[in-house]
Each structure stands twice: as C-alpha cells, then as structure tokens.
N, C-alpha and C positions, 0 to 999 in steps of 0.2 A: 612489507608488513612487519610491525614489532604491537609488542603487547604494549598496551596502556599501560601510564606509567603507574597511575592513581589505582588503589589495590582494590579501591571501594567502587570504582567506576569499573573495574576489571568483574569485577564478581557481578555489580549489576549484567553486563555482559553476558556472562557467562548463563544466568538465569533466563535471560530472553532465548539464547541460543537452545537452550534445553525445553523451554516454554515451545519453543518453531519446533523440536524435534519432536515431541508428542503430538504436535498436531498436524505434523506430515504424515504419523502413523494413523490418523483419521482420512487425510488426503490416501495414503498407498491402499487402504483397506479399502475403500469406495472405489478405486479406482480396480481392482482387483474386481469386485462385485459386482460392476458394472460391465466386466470384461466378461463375466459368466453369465449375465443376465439374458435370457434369452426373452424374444419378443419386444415391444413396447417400453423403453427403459421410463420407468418410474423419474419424474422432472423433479421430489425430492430428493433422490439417490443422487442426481447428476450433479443438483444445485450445492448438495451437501460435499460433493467431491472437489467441485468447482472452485469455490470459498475457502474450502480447508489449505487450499494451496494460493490462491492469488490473495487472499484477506489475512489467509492463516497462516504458514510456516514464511512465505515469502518477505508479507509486509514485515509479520516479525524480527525477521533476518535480516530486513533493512534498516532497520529503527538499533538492532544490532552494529550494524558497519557503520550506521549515523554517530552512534554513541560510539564506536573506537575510531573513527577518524578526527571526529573534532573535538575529541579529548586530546587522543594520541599520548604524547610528552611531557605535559602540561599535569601540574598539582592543580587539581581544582577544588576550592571550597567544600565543608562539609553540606553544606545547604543542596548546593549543587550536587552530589553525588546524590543526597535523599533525595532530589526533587528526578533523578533519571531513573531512582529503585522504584518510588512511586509509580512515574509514568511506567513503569517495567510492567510490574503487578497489576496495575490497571490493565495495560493493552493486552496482556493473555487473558487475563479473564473475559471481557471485552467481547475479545476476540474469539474466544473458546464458545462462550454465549451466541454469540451470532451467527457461527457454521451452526452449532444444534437447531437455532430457530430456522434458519433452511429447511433442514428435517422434518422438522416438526410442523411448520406452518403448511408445507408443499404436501404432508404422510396425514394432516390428522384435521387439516384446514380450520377455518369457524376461530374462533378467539385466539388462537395461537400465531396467527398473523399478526396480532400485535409484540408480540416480541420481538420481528423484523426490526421498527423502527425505533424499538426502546436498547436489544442491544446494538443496533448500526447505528444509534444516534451517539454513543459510548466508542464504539468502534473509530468510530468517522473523529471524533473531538482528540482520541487518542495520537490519527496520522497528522490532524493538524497541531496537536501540541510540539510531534514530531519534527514537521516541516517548519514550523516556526523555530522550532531550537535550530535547525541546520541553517533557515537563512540569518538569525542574531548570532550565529554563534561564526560565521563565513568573516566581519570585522575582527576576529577575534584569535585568530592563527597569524601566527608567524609569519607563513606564507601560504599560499590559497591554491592549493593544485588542481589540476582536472580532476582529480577525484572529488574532494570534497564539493564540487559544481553542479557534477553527475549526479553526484547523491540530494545535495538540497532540492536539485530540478523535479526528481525523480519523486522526493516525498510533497514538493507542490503538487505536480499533477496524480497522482493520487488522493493527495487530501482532497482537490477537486472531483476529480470521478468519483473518491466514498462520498462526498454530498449528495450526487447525482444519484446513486445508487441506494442511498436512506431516503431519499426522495421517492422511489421509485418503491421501496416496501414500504410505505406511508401511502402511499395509494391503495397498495393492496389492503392494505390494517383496514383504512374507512371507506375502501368501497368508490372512490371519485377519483378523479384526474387533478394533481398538483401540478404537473409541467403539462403545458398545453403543446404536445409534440401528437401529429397525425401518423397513422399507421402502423406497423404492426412490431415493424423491427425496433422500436421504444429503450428495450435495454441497450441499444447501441450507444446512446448519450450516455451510459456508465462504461458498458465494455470498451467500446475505443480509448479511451482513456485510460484504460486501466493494462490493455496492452502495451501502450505506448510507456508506460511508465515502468512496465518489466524489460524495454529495451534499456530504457534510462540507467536502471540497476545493474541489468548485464552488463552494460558499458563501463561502470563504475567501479565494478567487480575484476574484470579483465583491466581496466587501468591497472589499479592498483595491484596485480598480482607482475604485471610485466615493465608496472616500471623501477627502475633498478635506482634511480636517482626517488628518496620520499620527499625529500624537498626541493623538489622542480615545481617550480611557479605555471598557473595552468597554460595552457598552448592554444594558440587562434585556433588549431583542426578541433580540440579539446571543447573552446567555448561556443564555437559554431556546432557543434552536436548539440552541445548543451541548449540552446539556444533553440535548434531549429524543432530537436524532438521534444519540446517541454512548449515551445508556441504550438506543435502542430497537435500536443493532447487537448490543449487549450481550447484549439479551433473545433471540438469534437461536440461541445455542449449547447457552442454557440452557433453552430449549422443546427443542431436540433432545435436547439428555443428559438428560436428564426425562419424555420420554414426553409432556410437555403440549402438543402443539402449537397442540391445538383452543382451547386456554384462552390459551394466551401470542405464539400467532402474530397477533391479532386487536390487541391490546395495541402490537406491533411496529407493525402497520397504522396 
C-alpha cells in the first residue's frame, strides 16, 4: 500500500473514507438498537441497519480502494481528478439518501416508497459509474495486478445487484411486479449478489494488504477467483428471471 501520488485524487479519497465513516455510525447505531429490541424487530430498523453497511460504508470504501489502486502512482489530469470528487460527492449523498428512505418508507409507508427508487436509482448509476471507471481504467496501469481485477470484478457485480435491488423498491413505489420472479424469497436476485460481491472486496483488501511485491502482474489462482466469484454473482439474477433456480442456484454454490 503507498499513498496516491496525485494530491487531488488523495484528498478525494480521503473524503469518501470519512463519507463510509459517518455512515457506519448509522450502520453500528442500528445495529446496537436492534440488539436491544425486544419482540418483533421492526423490518425498517433492520432494512435501515442492513443498507447502512452493504450500500453504505462498505460500497463507499470500495469506490475508496477503486480510486487509490488505479490511480496509485500516476499524475492524472485535472479533469480527472474533478470528475472522481464529483463522483465522490454524488455517491455519499446518494447514498446517505437511500439508507434514510429504508427508514422512512418501511416506519411511515404511503408516498415515501417513492424515494426507494429515486434515491437507489442515484445510488445504483453511482456504483456503475464506479465499475465502469475500474474496468476503462484496467488498460490503463503499468501493470494489472490481482488487486486491481478483484476490485473492477467486485464493483461489476454489484453494479448488477444495485439494479436488481432499485428494481425491487420500484415495485414497492407503484404497487405491481417489474421482475417476473415467483415466490417469496424475491430479494434473493438482489442479496446473492450483493454477498458475493463483499467476497470480491474482501479478497481484494487481503491481496493488497499481504502482497509485498505492488507490482506483481495478476496470478492464474488471482484471475480464476476473479472469474469464478464475479460469474457466480452473475448467475444469481439469471436463475431468478428464468424460473431456474433448482438448476442454476447449485452452479452459484
């Protein structure tokens, strides 16, 4: 790990990192409240616990390691640095916006449903601006490590499951079914995905902390992770909008 070299992409950094750290104080607060709850835990307390960490400090914190790996060393344009504060500033707010509508739509129902898919539709365009800069920016290093593979993998299948999942509060907003998926367990075509993609990150995280070489070009065990846990989030949408699950959820496993 070394700091960015670029002063202006450092400080964007530094502002997401601190954006993830107040909204994990939303994540540990709920997560506490929920520990005290006695009886019937309330499904906006949980939703809004849920979000605050997998949407919230997490995704943050990757869009973080996105923007310091594939800067790294590298002067890059002024443009470029404005265009990663921007995306900075967007994705906390976004994002910040979106754990509350949890809250509020699940504590106070009726009209407040519609902010699910106004801000997860803000949320969702943020991780795919994300994943799109990781895989154009993958040509664009020196040299291409397992890290950087992990990480681009990691904000694909995500950007995919936040689709799934502004899908899924768009239903809720007007009341009818947008993905024609039977039965009950329905948030599964967002949550498997969106597990599979906090392996991705762990993985990416633990690279980069234990390898001692930063410029070691990525590794067959390196790309076959990459590979296998970014096909198998993939497969998670496509058993649901299919009807397969008996046949393609085993596949996922």
């Amino acid at each position: 790990m070394e700091r960015v070299k670029d002063t202006e992409v450092w400080n964007v950094i530094r502002i997401i990192l601190l954006g993830s750290a107040t909204l994990f104080l939303i994540n540990i607060f709920f997560g506490f409240d929920n520990a005290v709850t006695t009886g019937v835990l309330p499904r906006s307390q949980s939703l809004i616990h849920l979000h605050a960490g997998s949407i919230g400090w997490i995704t943050l914190s990757q869009l973080a390691i996105a923007f310091w790996v594939f800067t790294g060393n590298r002067e890059v344009s002024e443009t470029h640095a404005r265009r990663l504060r921007t995306l900075a500033y967007l994705a906390i707010g976004f994002f910040a916006g979106y754990i509350i509508s949890f809250g509020l739509a699940f504590s106070q129902g009726g009209s407040f449903f519609i902010l699910m898919p106004i801000f997860g539709t803000g949320a969702m365009l943020m991780i795919w601006a994300a994943a799109i800069y990781a895989l154009t920016q993958l040509r664009r290093q020196a040299v291409v490590t397992t890290v950087h593979i992990l990480v681009a993998g990691g904000l694909l299948v995500a950007a995919v499951g936040a689709t799934m999942g502004v899908l899924l509060g768009l239903e809720l907003a007007i009341g009818d079914q947008i993905l024609q998926i039977e039965g009950e367990d329905r948030v599964g075509v967002h949550a498997g995905m969106m597990d599979t993609y906090l392996i991705l990150v762990a993985a990416g995280i633990v690279e980069w902390f234990v390898q001692k070489d930063a410029q070691k070009r990525w590794t067959i065990p390196g790309l076959l992770q990459t590979l296998f846990l970014t096909a198998a989030g993939l497969v998670v949408p496509i058993a649901f909008l299919t009807g397969l699950l008996d046949q393609l959820l085993p596949i996922f496993g």
